[in-house]
C-alpha angles and dihedrals in degrees: 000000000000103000109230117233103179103199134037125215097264095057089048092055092048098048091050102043094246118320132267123258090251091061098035082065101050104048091042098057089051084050090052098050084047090053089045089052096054100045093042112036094024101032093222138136111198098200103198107072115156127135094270086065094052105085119199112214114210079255103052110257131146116235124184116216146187110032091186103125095024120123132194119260116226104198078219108036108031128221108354104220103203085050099084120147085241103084 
């Protein structure tokens, strides 16, 4: 089963006229552990953040969306091209 999130982080910006500084932080600092998650357990850069791609839950959370240009990171060889979350 797919979970539904029914807004991402640009239209509620836009239906609220920009967000307050409360909410900025907090959204951010779940954005940060997400994007520590995914360069350090799963060794990924996604390449495509915006706020399109930042999806907001009912509940608050922060869900990252859309891998498809992402690559996987190797600490000693750096991005490996062919690797991309397409295939």
């Amino acid at each position: 089963m797919i979970e539904y999130v029914p807004h991402c982080l640009k239209d509620i910006i836009k239906l609220n006229n920009g967000l307050h500084l409360t909410k900025v932080k907090f959204y951010a600092a779940q954005l940060l552990q997400a994007i520590e998650y995914i360069h350090t357990e799963m060794k990924m850069v996604h390449r495509d953040l915006k706020p399109q791609n930042i999806m907001i839950s009912e509940n608050d959370c922060v869900k990252i969306i859309d891998f498809g240009d992402s690559v996987v990171y190797d600490k000693e060889c750096g991005p490996l091209a062919n690797e991309s979350m397409d295939k």
